[in-house]
C-alpha positions in Angstrom: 39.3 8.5 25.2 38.5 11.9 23.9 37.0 14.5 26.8 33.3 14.5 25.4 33.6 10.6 25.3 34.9 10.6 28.7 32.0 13.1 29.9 29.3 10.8 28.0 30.5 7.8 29.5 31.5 9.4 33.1 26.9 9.9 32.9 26.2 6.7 31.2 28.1 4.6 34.3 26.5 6.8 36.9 22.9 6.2 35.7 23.0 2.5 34.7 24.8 2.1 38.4 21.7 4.2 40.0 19.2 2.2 37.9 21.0 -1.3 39.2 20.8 0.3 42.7 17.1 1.1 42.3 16.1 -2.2 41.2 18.0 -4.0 44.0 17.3 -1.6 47.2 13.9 -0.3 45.8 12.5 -3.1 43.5 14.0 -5.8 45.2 14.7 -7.1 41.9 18.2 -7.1 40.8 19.1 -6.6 37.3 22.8 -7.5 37.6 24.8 -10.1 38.9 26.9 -8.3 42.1 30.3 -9.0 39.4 28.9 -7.1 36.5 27.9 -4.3 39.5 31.5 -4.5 41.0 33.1 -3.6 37.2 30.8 -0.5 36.7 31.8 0.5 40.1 35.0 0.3 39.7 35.4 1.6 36.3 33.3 4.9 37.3 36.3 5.1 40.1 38.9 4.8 37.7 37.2 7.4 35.6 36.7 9.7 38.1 39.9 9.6 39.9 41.5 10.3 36.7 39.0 13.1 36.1 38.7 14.7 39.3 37.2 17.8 37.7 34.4 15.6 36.9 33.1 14.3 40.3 30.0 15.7 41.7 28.2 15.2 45.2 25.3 13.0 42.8 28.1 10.4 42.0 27.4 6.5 43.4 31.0 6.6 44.7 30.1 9.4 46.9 27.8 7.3 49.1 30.6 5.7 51.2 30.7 8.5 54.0 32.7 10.8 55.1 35.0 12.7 58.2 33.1 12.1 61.3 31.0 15.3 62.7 31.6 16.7 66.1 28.0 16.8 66.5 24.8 17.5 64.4 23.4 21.2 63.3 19.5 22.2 63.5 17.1 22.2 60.5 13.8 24.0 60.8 11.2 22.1 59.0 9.9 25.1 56.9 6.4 22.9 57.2 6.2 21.1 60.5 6.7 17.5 60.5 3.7 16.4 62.3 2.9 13.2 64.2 -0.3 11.5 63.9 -3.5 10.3 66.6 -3.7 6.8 67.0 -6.6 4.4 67.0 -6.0 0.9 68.9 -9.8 0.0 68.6 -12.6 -0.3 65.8 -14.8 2.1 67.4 -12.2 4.8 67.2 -11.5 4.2 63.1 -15.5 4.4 63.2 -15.6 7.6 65.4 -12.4 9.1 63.1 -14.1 8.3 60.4 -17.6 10.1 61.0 -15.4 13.4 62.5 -14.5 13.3 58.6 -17.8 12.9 57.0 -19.4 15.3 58.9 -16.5 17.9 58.5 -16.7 17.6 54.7 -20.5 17.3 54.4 -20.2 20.6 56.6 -17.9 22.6 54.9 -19.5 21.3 51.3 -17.2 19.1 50.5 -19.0 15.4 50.3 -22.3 15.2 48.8 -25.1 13.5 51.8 -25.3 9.4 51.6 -21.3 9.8 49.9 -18.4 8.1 51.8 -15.0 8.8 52.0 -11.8 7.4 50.1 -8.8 6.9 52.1 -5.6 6.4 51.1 -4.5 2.8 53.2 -0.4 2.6 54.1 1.7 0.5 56.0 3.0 2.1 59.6 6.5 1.2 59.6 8.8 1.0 62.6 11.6 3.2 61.8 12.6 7.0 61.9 10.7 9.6 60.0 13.1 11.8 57.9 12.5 14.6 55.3 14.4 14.8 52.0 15.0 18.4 50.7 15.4 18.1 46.7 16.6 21.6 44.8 16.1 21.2 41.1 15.8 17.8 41.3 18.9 17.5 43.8 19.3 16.0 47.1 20.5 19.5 49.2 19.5 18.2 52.6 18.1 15.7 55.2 17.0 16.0 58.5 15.8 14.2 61.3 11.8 14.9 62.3 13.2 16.0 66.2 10.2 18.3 67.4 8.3 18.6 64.4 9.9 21.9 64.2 13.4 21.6 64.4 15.2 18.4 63.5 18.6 17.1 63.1 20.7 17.3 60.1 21.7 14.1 58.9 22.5 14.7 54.9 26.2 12.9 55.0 24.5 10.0 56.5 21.4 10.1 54.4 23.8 10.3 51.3 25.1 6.6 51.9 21.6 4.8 51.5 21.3 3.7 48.5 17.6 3.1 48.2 17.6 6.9 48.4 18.0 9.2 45.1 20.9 11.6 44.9 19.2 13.4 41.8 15.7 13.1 41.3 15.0 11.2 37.3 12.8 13.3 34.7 12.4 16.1 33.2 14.1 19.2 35.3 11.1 21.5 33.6 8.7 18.9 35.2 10.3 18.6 38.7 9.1 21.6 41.2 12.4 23.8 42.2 11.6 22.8 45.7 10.7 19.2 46.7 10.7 18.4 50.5 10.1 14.6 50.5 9.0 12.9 54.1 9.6 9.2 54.9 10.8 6.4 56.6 14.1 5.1 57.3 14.1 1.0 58.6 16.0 -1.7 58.5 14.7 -5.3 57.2 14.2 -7.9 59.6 16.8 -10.5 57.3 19.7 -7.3 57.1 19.2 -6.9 61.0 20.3 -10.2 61.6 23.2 -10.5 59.1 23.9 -7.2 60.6 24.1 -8.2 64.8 25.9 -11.7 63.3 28.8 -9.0 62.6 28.1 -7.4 65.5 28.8 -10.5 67.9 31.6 -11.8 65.6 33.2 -8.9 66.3 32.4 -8.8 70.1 30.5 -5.7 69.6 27.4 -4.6 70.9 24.6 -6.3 69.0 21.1 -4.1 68.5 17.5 -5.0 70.1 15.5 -4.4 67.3 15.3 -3.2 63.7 13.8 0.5 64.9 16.8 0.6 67.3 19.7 0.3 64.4 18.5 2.2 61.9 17.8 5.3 64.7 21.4 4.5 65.7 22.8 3.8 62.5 21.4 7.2 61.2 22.6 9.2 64.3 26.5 8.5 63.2 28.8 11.0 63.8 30.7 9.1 61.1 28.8 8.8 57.8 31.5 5.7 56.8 30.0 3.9 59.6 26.3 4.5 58.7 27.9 3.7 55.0 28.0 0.2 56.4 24.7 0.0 57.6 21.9 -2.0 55.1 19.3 0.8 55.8 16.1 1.6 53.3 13.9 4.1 53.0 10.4 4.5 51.9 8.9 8.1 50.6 5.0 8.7 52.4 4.8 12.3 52.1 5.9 15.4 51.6 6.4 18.7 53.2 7.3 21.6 51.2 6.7 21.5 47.4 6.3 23.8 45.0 3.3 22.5 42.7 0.5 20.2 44.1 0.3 18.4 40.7 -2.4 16.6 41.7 -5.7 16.3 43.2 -5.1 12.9 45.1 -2.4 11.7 47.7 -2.7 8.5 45.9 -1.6 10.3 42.5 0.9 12.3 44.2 2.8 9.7 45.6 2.6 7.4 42.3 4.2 11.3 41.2 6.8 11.0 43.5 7.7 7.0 42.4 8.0 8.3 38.7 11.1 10.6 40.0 12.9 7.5 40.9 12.2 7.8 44.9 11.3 4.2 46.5 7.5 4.5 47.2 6.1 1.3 49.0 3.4 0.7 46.5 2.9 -2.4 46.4 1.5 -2.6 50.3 -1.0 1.0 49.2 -4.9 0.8 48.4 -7.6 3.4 48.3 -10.3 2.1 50.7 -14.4 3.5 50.7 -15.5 4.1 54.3 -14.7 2.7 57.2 -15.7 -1.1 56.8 -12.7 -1.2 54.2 -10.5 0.8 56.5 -10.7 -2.3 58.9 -11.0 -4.9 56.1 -7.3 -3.0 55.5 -6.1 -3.5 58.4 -7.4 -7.2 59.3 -5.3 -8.4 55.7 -2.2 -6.7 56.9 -2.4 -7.8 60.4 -2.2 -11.5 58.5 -0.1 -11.0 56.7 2.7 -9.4 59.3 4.8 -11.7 60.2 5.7 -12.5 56.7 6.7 -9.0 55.9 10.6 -8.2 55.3 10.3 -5.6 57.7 8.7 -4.6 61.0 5.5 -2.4 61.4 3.4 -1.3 64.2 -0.1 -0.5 62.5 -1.2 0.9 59.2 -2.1 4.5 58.6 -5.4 6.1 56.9 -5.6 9.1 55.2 -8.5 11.2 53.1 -7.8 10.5 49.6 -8.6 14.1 48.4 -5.9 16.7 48.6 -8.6 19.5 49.3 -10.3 17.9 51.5 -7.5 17.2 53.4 -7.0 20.9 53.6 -10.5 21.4 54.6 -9.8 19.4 57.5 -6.9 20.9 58.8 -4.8 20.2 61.8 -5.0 19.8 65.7 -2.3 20.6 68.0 0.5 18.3 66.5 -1.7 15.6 64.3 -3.6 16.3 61.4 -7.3 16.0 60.9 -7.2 14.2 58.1 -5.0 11.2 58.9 -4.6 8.4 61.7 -2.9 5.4 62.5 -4.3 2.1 63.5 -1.9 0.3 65.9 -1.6 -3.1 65.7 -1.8 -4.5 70.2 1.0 -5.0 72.1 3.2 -7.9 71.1 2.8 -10.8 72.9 4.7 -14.1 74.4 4.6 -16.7 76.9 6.5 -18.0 79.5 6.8 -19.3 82.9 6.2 -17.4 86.3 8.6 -18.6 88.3 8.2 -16.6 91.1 6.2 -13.4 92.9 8.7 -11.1 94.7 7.7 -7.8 96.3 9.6 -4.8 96.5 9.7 -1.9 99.1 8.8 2.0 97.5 9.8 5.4 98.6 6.6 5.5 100.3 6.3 2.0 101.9 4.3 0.8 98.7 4.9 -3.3 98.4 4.7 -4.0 94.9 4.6 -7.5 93.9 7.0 -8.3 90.7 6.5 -11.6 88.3 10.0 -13.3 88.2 9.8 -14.9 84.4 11.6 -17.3 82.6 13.4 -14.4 80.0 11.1 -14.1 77.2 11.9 -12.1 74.3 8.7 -9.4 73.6 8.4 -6.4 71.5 12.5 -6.6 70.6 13.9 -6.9 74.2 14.6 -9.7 76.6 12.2 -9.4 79.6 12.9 -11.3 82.5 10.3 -9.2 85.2 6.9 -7.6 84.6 4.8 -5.7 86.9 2.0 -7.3 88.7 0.8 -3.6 90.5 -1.2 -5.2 93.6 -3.0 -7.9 95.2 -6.1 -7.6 94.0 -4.5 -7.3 90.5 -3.2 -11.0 91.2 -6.1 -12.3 92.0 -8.4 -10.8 89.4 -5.8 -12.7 86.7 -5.9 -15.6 88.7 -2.3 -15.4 88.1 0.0 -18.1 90.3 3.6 -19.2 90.4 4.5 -21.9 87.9 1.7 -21.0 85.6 2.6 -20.4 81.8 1.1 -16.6 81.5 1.0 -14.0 78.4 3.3 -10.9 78.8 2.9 -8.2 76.6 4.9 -5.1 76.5 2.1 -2.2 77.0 2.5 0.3 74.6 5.6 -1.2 73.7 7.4 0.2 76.6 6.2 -1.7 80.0 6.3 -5.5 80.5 3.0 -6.6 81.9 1.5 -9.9 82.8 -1.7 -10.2 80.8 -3.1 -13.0 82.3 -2.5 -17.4 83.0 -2.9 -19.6 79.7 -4.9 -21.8 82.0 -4.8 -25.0 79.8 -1.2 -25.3 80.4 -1.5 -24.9 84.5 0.7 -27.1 86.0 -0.9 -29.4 89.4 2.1 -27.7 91.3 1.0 -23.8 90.5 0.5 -22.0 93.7 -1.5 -19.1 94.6 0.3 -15.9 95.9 0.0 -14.6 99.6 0.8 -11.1 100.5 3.9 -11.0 103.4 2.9 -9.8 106.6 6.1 -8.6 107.1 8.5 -6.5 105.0 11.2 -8.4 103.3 13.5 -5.6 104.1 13.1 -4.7 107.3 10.6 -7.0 109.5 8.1 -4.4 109.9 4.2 -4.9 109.2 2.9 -4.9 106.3 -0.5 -3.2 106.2 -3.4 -2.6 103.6 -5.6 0.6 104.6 -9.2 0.5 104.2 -10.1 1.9 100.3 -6.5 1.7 98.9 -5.6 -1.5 96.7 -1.7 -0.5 98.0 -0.4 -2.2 101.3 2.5 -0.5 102.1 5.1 -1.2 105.5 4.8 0.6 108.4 8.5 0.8 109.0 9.3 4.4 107.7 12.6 5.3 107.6 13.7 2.5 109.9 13.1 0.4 106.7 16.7 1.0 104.8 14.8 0.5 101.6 12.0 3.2 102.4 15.5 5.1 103.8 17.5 4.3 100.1 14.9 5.8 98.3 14.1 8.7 99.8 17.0 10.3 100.0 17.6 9.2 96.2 14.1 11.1 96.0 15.7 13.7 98.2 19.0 14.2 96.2 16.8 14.3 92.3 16.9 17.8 90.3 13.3 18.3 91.3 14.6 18.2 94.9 18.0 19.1 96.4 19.7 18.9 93.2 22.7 17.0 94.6 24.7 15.9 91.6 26.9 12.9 91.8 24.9 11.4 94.8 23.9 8.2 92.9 21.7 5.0 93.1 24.6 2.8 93.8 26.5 5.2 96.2 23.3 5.4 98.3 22.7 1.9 98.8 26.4 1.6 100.2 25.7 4.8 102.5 22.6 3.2 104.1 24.0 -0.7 104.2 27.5 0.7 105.9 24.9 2.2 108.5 26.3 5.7 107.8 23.4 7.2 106.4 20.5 6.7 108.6 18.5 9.8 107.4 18.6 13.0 104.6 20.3 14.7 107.5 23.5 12.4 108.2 24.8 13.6 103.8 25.6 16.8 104.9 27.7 15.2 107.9 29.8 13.2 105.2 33.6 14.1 104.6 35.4 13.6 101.0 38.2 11.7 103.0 35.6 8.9 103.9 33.7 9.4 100.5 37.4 8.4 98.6 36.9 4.9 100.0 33.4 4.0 98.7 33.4 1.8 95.4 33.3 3.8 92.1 34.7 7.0 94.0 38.6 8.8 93.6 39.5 11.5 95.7 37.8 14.1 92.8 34.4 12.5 92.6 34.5 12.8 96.4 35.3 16.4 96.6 32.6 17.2 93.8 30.2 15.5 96.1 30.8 17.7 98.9 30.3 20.5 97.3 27.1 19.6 95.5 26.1 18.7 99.2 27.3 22.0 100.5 25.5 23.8 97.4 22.1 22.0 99.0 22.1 23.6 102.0 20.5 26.8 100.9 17.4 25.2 98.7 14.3 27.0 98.2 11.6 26.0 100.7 9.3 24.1 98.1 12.1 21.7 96.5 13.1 21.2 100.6 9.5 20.5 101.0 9.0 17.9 98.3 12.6 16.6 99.4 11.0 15.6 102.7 8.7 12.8 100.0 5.6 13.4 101.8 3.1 11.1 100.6 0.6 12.9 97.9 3.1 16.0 98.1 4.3 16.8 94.7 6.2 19.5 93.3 3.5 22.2 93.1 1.7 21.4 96.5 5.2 21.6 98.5 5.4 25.1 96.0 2.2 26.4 97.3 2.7 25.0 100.9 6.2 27.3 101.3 4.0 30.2 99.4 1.5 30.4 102.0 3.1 29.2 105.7 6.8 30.6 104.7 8.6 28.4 106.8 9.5 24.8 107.7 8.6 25.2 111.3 5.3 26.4 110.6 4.8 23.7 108.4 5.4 21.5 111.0 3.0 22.5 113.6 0.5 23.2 111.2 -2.8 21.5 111.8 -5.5 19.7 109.2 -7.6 23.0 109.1 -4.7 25.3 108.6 -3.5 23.3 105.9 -6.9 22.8 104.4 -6.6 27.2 103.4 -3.5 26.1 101.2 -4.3 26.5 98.0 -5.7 23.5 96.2 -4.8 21.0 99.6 -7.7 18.9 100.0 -8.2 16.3 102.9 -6.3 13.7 101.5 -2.9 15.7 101.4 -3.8 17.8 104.8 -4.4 14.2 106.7 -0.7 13.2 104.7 0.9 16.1 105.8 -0.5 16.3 109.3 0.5 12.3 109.9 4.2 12.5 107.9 4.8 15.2 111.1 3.5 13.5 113.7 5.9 10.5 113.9 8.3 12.2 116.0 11.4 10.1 113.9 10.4 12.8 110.9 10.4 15.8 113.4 13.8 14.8 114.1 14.9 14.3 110.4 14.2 18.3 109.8 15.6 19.3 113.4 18.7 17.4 112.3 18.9 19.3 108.9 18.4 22.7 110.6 21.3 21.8 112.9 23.6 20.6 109.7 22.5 24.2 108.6 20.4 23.7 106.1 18.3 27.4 106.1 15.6 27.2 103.0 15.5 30.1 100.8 11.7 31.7 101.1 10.1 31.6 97.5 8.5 35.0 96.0 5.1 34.4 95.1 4.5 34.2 91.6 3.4 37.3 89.5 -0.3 37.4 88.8 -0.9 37.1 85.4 -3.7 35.1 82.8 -2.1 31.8 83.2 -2.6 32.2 87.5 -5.3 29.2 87.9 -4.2 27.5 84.5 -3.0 23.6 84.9 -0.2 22.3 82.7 0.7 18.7 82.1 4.4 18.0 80.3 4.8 15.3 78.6 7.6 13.8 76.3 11.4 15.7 75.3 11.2 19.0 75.0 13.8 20.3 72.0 15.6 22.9 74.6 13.9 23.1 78.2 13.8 20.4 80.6 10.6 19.4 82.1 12.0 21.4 85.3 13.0 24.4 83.4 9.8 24.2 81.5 7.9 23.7 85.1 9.9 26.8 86.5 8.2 29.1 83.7 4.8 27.9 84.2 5.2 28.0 87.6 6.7 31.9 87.7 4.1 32.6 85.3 1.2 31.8 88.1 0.5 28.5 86.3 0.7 25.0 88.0 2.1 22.0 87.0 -0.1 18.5 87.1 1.3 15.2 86.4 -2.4 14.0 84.8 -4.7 14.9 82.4 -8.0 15.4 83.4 -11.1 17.6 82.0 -9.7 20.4 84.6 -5.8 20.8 82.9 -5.8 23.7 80.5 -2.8 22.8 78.6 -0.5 19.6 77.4 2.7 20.7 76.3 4.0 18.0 74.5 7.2 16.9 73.4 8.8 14.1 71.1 8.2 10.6 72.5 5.0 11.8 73.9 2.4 9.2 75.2 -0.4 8.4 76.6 -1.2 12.2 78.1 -0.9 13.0 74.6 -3.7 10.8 73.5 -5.8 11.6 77.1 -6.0 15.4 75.8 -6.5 14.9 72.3 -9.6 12.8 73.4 -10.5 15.3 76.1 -9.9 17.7 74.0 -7.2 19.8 76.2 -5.4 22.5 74.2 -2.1 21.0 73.3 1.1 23.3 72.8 4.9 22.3 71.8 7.7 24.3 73.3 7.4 27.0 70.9 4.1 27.8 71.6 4.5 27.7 75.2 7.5 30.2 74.9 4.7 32.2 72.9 2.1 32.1 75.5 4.1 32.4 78.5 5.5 35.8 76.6 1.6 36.8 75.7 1.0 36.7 79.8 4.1 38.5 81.4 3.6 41.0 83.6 
């Protein structure tokens, strides 16, 4: 074969194989039988592995992976990836929808008595990624991470076949610069197929379709992702170098033409809000029969210029919102209410289920919160009852199917005693909590506060874990925070899970606590309603442990932001003479607390922050630190009187509490940017 035959041929195999792999990942409508594909595959190898001068990075063979990574690099989204605001009921699509109206109608935009086209999508459950195409070429992908900075994931990327390697057209037609956003997922028939594997290989099988694509993405090895059957679906796009067109609906029917897989068939342009819901009560029908798993449907305003008229807020547009579809939801049996023993003496009664599968995990236990909570549900043992997964996250007991309630189900009565240590259980006047008056006599009250004591917000004592605690305080050899810094690495050696190292690391992580600053030994002590910032601004303004101690309700009523509620706390948790002798026993172990510098005035003194969600580079105690030095204070809820959310990825429900407060919402960056606006 002659070299400009072998050239022509070399591009004739690699398109006709990209145009079988389009119409099977894309199309879902193979155009070969998987022999026929096999032979052009093969041949293409043969050609190329004679012609090694003629392989490029665009090639089909090139999509089987490569050397595995030692870790990922950073991309900065050169136009932020942003998340969107969520609606869960109609009143909130009608409420988003007459933000709009009036917004356009305002600015000019939308003529009176016109309504607004949106541009109706399906919301699926996978892991947003952006495409970077240069002349027509895929040059990168990248994870959406903060919205700013992502991961980059282009070997991996390379291996889906749904996904173009060159863009098809005209290279005159396609923009120099084409940042494509969209979704990677799995389907619901490839996930099984893929966890049969999984078990037949006595591997770890995946909990839902979300869970393997995120995983199978976030390879160090590409060859492994290689084997993965993940898809991808184009929504959006970032940066681009011509807005062709006046319509998102256009645009992405623009992006489809270049050979990317656009979900089209599952888009329609709605009028107003009626169709919005119309919208989403046909594809919440319609669900379960879908190939693949979704969590809502998204709207967004037709009209490109528009959409720029609106804007954004914080980290959501203006123009855009999804509808989420509730919780998922199952049934099952109750077979029993439990209660466990807090920290703070809280009883907590726990449903004991028959294990359910909900919202792509196996539940077994779901919170009941209280008494009262019981009984408002009418909720009793042996009933059949709904659990739902709130937000997708927390297993809840909705409520009894009471047509299924068996002659046998009982109603639940609160223990008068604790289940752990025999002492009353009591229920004070106004609070729906009964808690157990043993204190620290109770070894579960005793477990968990020193595993409170020991956290990074606390002490800090690394390598003190959950499961080494709980043989401390069972062997009797912890009986308070006091007795750790009494423990020797010889007697550490013969716990379970510990060597002669991991005891000797211990001890000095222990020794390292005995010089903490006086707020993190303060909030150590777990006073009830003391959190990080009070036990701050209680070591701010009496300086020492001692005082703290003899301090009365009035005295501690001139902290700072101390109201009666966490003076009468305070005053009590001293009182009992058994916590007196906890802090006596530290100061004779040597434990002298470092006296805290009061933090430099500045604008943010007075400001409240709430953190919420991953933070690309600080910790939430690192970020709380800053704040803190800054003057600012830290809250862990949102109200009307916080000044600031800084949100991260995975952000939740404080998220949506500001947005619909409307608290100013910064990411990291811009908290770097305003702590650096206010130094002194």
């Amino acid at each position: 074969m002659s070299e400009p035959s072998v050239v022509e041929r070399l591009k004739w195999l690699c398109a006709e194989i990209e145009r079988h792999n389009h119409a099977y990942y894309v199309l879902d409508d193979p155009t070969v039988s998987d022999a026929q594909y096999d032979q052009l595959m093969r041949e293409l190898q043969a050609l190329e592995a004679k012609h090694p001068e003629l392989l490029t990075t665009s090639s089909p063979t090139q999509r089987v992976g490569a050397a595995p990574l030692t870790s990922f690099t950073s991309v900065t989204h050169r136009v932020p990836m942003l998340s969107l605001g969520n609606a869960f009921e109609a009143q909130e699509v009608f409420a988003f929808d007459k933000r709009v109206t009036e917004t356009l109608r305002a600015a000019g935009k939308l003529s009176p008595g016109a309504v607004v086209d949106y541009f109706c999508e399906l919301k699926l459950d996978g892991l947003a990624i952006s495409l970077r195409y240069e002349r027509g070429l895929l040059v990168q992908a990248a994870t959406r991470g903060d919205g700013q900075t992502g991961e980059d994931v282009t070997t991996n990327i390379r291996t889906i076949k749904a996904v173009p390697l060159r863009l098809t057209g005209d290279l005159q037609v396609i923009p120099e610069v084409l940042e494509v956003r969209g979704e990677v997922f799995m389907n619901l028939a490839d996930f099984d197929r893929l966890n049969e594997a999984q078990r037949a290989r006595d591997e770890k099988v995946f909990v839902n379709p979300r869970n393997a694509a995120a995983g199978s993405l976030r390879q160090l090895d590409s060859r492994i992702t290689a084997q993965r059957p993940l898809r991808f679906f184009a929504y959006g796009w970032g940066e681009v170098g011509d807005l062709r067109f006046a319509r998102h609906s256009e645009m992405l029917d623009w992006l489809a033409s270049l050979g990317l897989p656009v979900n089209v068939s599952q888009h329609v342009v709605a009028r107003g809000p009626e169709d919005l819901l119309a919208y989403y009560e046909q594809v919440g029908a319609r669900r379960s029969r879908l190939p693949y798993d979704i969590d809502g449907v998204v709207y967004k305003v037709d009209d490109l210029a528009a959409q720029r008229v609106l804007g954004f807020v914080a980290r959501a547009p203006r123009f855009a919102i999804a509808h989420k579809f509730p919780a998922q939801e199952a049934t099952t049996t109750l077979l029993d209410i439990e209660v466990q023993v807090g920290r703070t003496g809280a009883i907590t009664p726990v449903a004991r289920l028959a294990p359910v599968f909900v919202g792509g995990v196996t539940v077994t236990n779901a919170t009941l919160h209280n008494e009262d909570e019981i009984r408002r549900k009418d909720v009793r043992i042996g009933d059949t009852v709904i659990v739902r997964r709130a937000g997708d996250v927390i297993p809840e007991v909705v409520g009894p199917v009471l047509e299924q309630r068996p002659i046998f189900a009982t109603q639940f009565v609160m223990a008068t005693a604790c289940p752990v240590c025999g002492s009353a259980i009591e229920r004070v006047e106004d609070e729906a909590i009964a808690r157990c008056t043993g204190g620290l006599f109770c070894a579960a009250q005793r477990k968990q506060s020193i595993i409170h004591a020991a956290g990074r917000k606390a002490l800090d004592i690394e390598g003190l874990g959950e499961k080494l605690v709980e043989q401390l305080v069972d062997r009797a050899r912890v009986h308070s925070l006091a007795d750790l810094f009494g423990l020797q690495a010889d007697e550490l050696a013969e716990y379970d899970r510990m060597g002669r190292k991991s005891a000797e690391n211990l001890i000095e992580a222990i020794q390292k606590a005995k010089k903490p600053v006086l707020g993190r030994l303060i909030f150590a002590l777990g006073i009830r309603h003391v959190g990080e910032t009070t036990a701050r601004d209680l070591a701010l303004h009496l300086g020492s442990i001692d005082k703290l101690m003899l301090a009365t309700e009035e005295d501690l009523l001139a902290v700072p932001d101390v109201g009666p509620v966490v003076a009468g706390s305070i005053a009590r948790f001293f009182a009992e003479a058994h916590n007196q002798e906890v802090v006596r026993a530290l100061q004779a172990q040597g434990i002298e607390p470092q006296v805290q510098e009061a933090a430099r005035s500045s604008g943010l003194s007075g400001k409240t922050f709430v953190l919420t969600g991953t933070l690309p580079t600080w910790s939430r105690e690192e970020a709380s630190e800053q704040i803190i030095a800054a003057g600012g204070k830290v809250s862990g809820s949102v109200s009307r009187k916080t000044s600031y959310v800084v949100a991260g990825t995975e952000a939740g429900s404080k998220l949506e509490k500001a947005q619909e407060l409307g608290v100013a919402v910064l990411d990291e960056v811009a908290l770097r940017a305003l702590l650096k606006e206010n130094a002194a």
